[in-house]
FISELO-546377 format. One record per residue (C-alpha): residue number from 1; x, y, z. Coordinates in Angstrom, 3 decimals. Each point is the difference from the previous one (the first is absolute). Layout:
N
NODE   nr        px        py        pz
NODE  NUM         X         Y         Z
...
***
This chain:
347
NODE   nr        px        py        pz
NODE    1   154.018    12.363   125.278
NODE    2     1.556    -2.917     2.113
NODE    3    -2.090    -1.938     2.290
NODE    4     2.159     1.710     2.878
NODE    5    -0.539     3.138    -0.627
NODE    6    -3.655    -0.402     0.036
NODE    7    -0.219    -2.088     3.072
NODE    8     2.601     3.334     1.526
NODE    9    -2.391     2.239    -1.002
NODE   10    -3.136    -1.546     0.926
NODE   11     0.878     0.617     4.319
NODE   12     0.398     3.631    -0.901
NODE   13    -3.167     0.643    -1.854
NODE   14    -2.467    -1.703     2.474
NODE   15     2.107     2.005     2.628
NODE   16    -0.718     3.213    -1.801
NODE   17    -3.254    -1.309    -0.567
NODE   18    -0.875    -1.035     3.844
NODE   19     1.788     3.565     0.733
NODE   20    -2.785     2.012    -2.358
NODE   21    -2.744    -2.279     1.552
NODE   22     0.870     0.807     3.665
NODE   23     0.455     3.558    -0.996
NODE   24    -3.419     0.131    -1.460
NODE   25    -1.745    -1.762     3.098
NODE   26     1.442     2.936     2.305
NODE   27    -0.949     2.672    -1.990
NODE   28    -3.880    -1.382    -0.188
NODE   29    -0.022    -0.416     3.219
NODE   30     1.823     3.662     1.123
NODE   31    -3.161     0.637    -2.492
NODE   32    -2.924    -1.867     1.909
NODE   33     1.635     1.316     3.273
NODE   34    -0.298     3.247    -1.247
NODE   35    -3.446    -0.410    -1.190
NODE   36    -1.956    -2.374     2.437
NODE   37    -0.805     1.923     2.998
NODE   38    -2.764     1.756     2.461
NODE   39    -0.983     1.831    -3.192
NODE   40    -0.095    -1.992    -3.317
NODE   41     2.049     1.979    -2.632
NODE   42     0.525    -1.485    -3.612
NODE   43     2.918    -1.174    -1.071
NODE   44     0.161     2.712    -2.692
NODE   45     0.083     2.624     2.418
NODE   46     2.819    -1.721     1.704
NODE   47     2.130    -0.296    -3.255
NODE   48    -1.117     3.904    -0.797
NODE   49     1.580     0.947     3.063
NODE   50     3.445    -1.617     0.032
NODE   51    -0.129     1.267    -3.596
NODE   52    -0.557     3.686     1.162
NODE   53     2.217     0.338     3.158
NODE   54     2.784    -2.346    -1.786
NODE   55     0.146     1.524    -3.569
NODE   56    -2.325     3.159     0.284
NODE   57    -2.822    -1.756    -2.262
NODE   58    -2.140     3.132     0.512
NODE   59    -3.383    -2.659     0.477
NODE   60    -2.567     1.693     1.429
NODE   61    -1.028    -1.703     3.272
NODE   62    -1.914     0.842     2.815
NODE   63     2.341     1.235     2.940
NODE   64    -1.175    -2.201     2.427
NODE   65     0.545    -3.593    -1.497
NODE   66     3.435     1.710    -0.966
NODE   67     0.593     0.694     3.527
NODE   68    -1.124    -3.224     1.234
NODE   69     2.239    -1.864    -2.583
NODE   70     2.751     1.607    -0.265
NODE   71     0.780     1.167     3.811
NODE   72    -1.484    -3.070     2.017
NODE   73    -1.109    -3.066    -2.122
NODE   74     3.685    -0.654    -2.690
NODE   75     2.117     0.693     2.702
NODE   76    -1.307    -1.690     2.610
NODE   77    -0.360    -3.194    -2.772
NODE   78     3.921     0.558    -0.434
NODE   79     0.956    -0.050     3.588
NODE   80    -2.585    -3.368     0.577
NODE   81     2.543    -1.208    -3.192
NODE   82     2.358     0.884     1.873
NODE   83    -0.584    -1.377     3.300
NODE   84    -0.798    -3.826    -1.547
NODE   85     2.971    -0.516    -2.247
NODE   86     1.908     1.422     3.436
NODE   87    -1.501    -2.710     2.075
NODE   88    -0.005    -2.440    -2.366
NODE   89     3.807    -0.048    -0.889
NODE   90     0.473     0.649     3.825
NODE   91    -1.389    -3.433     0.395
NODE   92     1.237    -1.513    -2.619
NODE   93     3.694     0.822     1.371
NODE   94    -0.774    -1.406     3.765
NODE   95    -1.431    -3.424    -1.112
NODE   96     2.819    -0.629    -2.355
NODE   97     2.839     1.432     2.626
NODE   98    -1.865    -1.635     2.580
NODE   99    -1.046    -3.046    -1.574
NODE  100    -3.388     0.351     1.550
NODE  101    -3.285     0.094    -1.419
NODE  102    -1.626     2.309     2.642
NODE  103     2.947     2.773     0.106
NODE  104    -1.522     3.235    -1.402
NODE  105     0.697     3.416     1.666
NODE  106    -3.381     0.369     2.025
NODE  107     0.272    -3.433     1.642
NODE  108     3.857     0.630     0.636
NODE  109    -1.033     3.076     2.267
NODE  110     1.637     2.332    -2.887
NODE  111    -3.062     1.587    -0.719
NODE  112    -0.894     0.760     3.686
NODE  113     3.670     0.889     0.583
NODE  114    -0.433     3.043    -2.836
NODE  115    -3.375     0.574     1.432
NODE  116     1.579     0.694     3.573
NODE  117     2.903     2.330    -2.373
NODE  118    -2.464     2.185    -1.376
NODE  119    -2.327     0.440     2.825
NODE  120     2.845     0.982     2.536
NODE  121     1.378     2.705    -2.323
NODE  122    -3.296     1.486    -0.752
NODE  123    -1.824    -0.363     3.556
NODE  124     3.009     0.203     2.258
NODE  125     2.254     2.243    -2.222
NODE  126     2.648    -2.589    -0.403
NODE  127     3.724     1.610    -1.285
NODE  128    -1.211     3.473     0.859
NODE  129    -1.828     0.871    -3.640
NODE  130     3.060    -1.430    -2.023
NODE  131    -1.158    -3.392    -0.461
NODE  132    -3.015    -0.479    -2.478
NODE  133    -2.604    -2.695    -0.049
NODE  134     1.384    -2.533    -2.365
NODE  135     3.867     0.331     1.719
NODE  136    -2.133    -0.397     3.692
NODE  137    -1.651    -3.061    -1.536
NODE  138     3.161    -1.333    -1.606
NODE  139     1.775     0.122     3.275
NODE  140    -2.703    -1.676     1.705
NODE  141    -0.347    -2.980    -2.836
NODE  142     4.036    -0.937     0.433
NODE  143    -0.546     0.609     3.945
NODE  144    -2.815    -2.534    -0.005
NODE  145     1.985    -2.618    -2.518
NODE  146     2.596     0.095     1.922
NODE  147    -1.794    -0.693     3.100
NODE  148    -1.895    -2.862    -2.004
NODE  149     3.281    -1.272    -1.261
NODE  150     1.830     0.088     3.426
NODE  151    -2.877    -2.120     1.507
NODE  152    -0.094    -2.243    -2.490
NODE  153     3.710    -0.828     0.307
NODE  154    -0.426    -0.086     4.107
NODE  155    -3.153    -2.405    -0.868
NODE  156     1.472    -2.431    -2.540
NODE  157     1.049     0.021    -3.861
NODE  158    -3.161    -2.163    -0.508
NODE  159    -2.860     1.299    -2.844
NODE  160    -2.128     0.969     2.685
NODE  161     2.302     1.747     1.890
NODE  162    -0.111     3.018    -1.747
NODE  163    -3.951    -0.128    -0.628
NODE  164    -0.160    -0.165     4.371
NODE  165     2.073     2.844     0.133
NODE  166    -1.751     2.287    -2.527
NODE  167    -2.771    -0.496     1.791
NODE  168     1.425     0.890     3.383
NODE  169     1.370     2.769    -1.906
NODE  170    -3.172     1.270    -1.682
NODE  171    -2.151     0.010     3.105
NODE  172     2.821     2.015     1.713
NODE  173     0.219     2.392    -2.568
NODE  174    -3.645     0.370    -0.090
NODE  175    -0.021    -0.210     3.676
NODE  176     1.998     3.466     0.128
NODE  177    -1.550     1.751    -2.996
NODE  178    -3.419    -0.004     1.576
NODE  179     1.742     1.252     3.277
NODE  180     1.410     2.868    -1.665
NODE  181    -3.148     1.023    -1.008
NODE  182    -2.164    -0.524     2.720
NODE  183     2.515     1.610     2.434
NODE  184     1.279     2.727    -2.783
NODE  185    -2.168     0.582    -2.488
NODE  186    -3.531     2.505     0.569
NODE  187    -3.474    -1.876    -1.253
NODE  188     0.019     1.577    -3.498
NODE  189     3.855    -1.467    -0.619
NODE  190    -1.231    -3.341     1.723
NODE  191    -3.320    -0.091    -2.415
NODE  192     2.510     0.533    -2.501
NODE  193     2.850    -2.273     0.537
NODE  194    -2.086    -2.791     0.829
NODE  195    -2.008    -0.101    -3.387
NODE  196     3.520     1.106    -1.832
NODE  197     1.581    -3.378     1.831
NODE  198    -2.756    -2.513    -1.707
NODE  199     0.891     1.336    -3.307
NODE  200    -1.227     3.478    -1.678
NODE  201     0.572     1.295    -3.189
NODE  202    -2.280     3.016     0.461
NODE  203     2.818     2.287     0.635
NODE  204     2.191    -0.700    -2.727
NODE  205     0.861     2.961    -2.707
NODE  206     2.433     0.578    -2.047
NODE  207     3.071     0.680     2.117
NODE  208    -0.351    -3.736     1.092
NODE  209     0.204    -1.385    -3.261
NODE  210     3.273     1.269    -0.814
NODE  211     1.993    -1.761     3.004
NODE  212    -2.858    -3.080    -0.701
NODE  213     0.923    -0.433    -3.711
NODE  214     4.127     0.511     0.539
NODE  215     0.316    -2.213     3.067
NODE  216    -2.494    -2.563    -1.736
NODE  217     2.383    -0.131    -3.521
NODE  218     3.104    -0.222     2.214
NODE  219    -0.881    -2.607     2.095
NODE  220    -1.308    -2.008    -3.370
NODE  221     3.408     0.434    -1.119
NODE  222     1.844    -0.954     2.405
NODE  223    -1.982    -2.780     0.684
NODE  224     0.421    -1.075    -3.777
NODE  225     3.912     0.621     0.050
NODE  226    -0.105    -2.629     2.707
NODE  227    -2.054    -2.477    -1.738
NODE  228     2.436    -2.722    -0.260
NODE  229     1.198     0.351     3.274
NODE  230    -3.628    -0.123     1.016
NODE  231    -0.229    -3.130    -1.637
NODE  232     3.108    -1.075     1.852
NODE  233    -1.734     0.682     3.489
NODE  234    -2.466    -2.394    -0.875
NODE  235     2.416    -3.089     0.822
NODE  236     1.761     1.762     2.920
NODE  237     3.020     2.682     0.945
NODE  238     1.695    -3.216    -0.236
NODE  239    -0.395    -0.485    -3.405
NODE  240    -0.458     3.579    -1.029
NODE  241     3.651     0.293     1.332
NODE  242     0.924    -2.924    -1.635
NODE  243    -1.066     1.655    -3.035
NODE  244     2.288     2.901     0.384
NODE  245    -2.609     2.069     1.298
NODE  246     0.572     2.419     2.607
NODE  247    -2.188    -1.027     2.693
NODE  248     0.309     2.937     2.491
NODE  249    -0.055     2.990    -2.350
NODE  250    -3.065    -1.422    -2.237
NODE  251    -1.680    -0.607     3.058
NODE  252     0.527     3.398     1.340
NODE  253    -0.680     2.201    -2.838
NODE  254    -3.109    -2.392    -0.603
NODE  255    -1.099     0.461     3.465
NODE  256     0.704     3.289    -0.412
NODE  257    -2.337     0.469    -3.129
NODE  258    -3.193    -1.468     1.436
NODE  259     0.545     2.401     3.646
NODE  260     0.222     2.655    -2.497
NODE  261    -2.710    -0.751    -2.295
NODE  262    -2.498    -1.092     3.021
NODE  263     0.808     3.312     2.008
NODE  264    -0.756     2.535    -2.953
NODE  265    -3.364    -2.009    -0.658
NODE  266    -1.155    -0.296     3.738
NODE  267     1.464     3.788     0.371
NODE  268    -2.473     1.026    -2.768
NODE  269    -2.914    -2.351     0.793
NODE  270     0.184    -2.241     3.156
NODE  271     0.454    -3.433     0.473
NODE  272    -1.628    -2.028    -2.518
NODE  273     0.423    -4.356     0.602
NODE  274    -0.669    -3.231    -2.009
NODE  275     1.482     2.227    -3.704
NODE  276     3.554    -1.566     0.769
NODE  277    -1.102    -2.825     1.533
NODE  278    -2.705    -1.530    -2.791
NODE  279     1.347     2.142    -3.362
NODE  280     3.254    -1.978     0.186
NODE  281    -1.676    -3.816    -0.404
NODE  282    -2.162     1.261    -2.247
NODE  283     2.518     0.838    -2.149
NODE  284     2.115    -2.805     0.429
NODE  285    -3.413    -1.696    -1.511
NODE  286    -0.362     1.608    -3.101
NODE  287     3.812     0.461    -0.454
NODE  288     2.525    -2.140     1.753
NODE  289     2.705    -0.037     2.508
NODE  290     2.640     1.929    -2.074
NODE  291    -0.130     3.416     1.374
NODE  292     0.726     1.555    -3.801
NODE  293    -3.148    -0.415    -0.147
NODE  294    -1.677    -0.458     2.918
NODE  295     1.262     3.507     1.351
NODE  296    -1.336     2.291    -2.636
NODE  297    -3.552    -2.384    -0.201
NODE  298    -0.456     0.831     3.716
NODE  299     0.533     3.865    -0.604
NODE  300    -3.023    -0.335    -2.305
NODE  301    -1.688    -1.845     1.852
NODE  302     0.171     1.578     3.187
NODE  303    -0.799     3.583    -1.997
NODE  304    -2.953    -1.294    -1.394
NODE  305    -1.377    -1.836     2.925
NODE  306     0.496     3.032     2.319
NODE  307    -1.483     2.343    -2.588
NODE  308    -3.281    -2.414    -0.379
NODE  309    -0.075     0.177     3.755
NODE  310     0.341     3.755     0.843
NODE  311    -3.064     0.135    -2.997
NODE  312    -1.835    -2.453     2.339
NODE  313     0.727     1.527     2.874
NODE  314    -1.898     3.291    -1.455
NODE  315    -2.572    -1.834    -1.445
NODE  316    -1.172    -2.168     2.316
NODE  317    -1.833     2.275     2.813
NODE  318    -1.926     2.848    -1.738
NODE  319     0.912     3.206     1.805
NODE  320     3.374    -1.528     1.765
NODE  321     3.414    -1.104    -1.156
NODE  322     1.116    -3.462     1.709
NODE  323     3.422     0.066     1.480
NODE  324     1.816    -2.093    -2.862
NODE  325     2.109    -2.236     2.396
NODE  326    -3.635    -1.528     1.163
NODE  327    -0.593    -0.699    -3.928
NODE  328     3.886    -1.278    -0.552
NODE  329    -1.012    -2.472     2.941
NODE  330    -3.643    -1.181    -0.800
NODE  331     1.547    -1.175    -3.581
NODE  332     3.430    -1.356     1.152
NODE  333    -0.754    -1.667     2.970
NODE  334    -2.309    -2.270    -2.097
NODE  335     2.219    -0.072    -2.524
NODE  336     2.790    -1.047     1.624
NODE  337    -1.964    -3.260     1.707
NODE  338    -0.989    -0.891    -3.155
NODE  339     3.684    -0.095    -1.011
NODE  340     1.277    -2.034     3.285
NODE  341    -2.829    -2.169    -0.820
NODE  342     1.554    -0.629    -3.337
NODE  343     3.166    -0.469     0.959
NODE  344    -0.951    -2.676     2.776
NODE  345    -1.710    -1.763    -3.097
NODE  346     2.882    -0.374    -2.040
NODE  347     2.034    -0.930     2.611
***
C-alpha cells in the first residue's frame, strides 16, 4: 500500500473510532441514569429490562424495578440526553453567529421567551386548544429573539449589545411569565409551574422522548450540514459572504434550529441555564474551534453532563428530588469563572 493511502485512511478510522467511543459513553451513561436513583437498582436489572421490553428476553424480574426502569428512570435519562446535546448545539450556534462568548439561549432571553410560550397556552388557553406546548414555546423563543435582536440593533452592533439586550429581554419575559401565573393560574398550577420553570424532569415519560430524540437528531444535523459555514461566522458575515456563503438564509435556518430545539426542551422540562453557556468552551477545550468537531463533542457532552446532573439532583436530598436547573447552575456557574479566569490568563 502507498504511503497515501494509508495517511487517507488513517482520518477515517480514528473518526469511526472517536464515533464508537462517543457512542459507548452515551449508552453507559443512559445506563447509570437508568440505574442511580432514590432506590439503588443493579445494573443487571437495568440491562434485563431493556432486554425484556426491547426483544421479549422472557427474564424473570420483579415488577416493580421493571416498572421503575422501564416507565420513569430510561426515559427520563433519554429526554435529560436530549435536553443537553439541545442546549449545547443551541449555544454552540449563537457564539459562533454571534461571535460572542456569552451568547447561549438562556442568557439571550430564548429560554424565558419559550417559557412565557408554554405557560400562556397551558394557563391562559392560548390559540383556543389548537396550539400545543412545544409550538406555544416555539412562538415565544422567536418572539423573544426577535425582541433581543431588535434592541440590540436600536442599542449598537457592539459585542455587548446583544448580551444588554438579552438581558432586558429575559427579565421581561420572565417578568410576564410569573404574571400569568400569579394572575391566571390556581395555587396547585402555580406550585407546579414554578418548580417546572427551575428545571424538572419528574414528569417526563415516554411520549416526550419521541419529539425529544427527533428534534434533538435534527437540530444535530442541521447544525453539522452547516459546519463550514459555522466556521465561516467565526470571522464575520463579512467574510462568511465573502466566502460564498449565504449569510441571511444560514443565519435564519440556524436561528431557526436553536428556537426550535430550546422550545421542545423547555416545553418538556423548563428552563434549564449555564448547559449552553459552559458545554460549548468546554468543548472547544478538549476539541477545537472547527465545528466538525466541536458540534457533535458538545452533543455528548451536554448529554452526559445533564444526565450526571438529573442523577445528582435525585441523589442528593434523601426523600426529595432537586429541581435540576439549581444543579445545572451550582456546577456551571463555577465552572464557567474558572474558564473566564483562564482565558484572562492567556490573554
Amino acid at each position: 500500500m502507498r504511503p497515501e493511502q494509508v495517511i487517507g485512511l488513517t482520518p477515517s478510522l480514528s473518526r469511526t473510532s472517536a464515533s464508537l467511543l462517543a457512542l459507548v459513553v452515551l449508552l453507559v451513561a443512559l445506563w447509570l441514569g437508568a440505574a442511580i436513583g432514590e432506590t439503588a437498582i443493579p445494573m443487571g436489572v437495568v440491562a434485563k429490562t431493556v432486554a425484556n421490553r426491547l426483544w421479549d428476553a422472557g427474564y424473570g424480574l420483579d415488577a416493580l424495578d421493571e416498572g421503575i426502569i422501564w416507565n420513569y428512570r430510561v426515559s427520563r435519562a433519554i429526554v435529560a440526553a436530549c435536553c443537553g446535546s439541545a442546549l449545547a448545539l443551541s449555544g454552540v450556534v449563537l457564539q459562533s453567529l454571534l461571535r460572542n462568548p456569552l451568547a447561549d439561549p438562556y442568557i439571550l432571553g430564548i429560554s424565558a421567551g419559550a417559557s412565557t410560550g408554554a405557560v400562556g397556552v397551558a394557563v391562559l388557553g392560548i390559540g383556543a386548544g389548537l396550539l400545543t406546548l412545544p409550538v406555544g414555546a416555539f412562538v415565544g423563543a422567536l418572539l423573544a429573539f426577535g425582541l433581543v435582536s431588535l434592541l440590540a440593533m436600536r442599542a449598537g452592533r457592539g459585542h455587548g449589545a446583544i448580551i444588554l439586550a438579552g438581558v432586558a429581554g429575559s427579565q421581561l419575559f420572565n417578568a410576564l411569565t410569573s404574571f400569568i401565573v400569579t394572575k391566571a393560574a390556581n395555587a396547585e398550577q402555580a406550585r407546579a409551574i414554578m418548580f417546572w420553570l427551575l428545571g424538572n424532569l419528574s414528569g417526563v415519560r415516554w411520549p416526550d422522548v419521541w419529539l425529544a430524540v427527533p428534534v434533538a437528531v435534527v437540530g444535530l444535523i442541521v447544525c453539522l450540514w452547516h459546519a463550514r459555514a459555522l466556521d465561516a461566522f467565526t470571522f464575520g458575515t463579512e467574510s462568511a459572504a465573502s466566502l460564498g456563503i449565504p449569510v441571511r438564509r444560514v443565519y435564519g435556518v440556524l436561528i431557526g434550529a436553536t428556537a426550535m430545539m430550546t422550545a421542545a426542551m423547555v416545553s418538556m422540562v423548563g428552563s434549564i441555564g449555564f448547559v449552553g453557556l459552559v458545554i460549548p468552551h468546554v468543548s472547544r477545550m478538549i476539541v477545537g474551534v472547527r465545528h466538525g468537531l466541536l458540534l457533535p463533542a458538545s452533543a455528548l457532552i451536554g448529554a452526559v453532563f445533564m444526565i450526571a446532573a438529573d442523577i445528582v439532583s435525585r441523589v442528593i436530598i434523601a426523600g426529595q428530588v432537586l429541581p435540576i436547573g439549581v444543579v445545572t447552575a451550582l456546577v456551571g456557574a463555577p465552572a464557567f469563572a474558572v474558564i473566564l479566569s483562564q482565558r484572562r490568563t492567556v490573554r
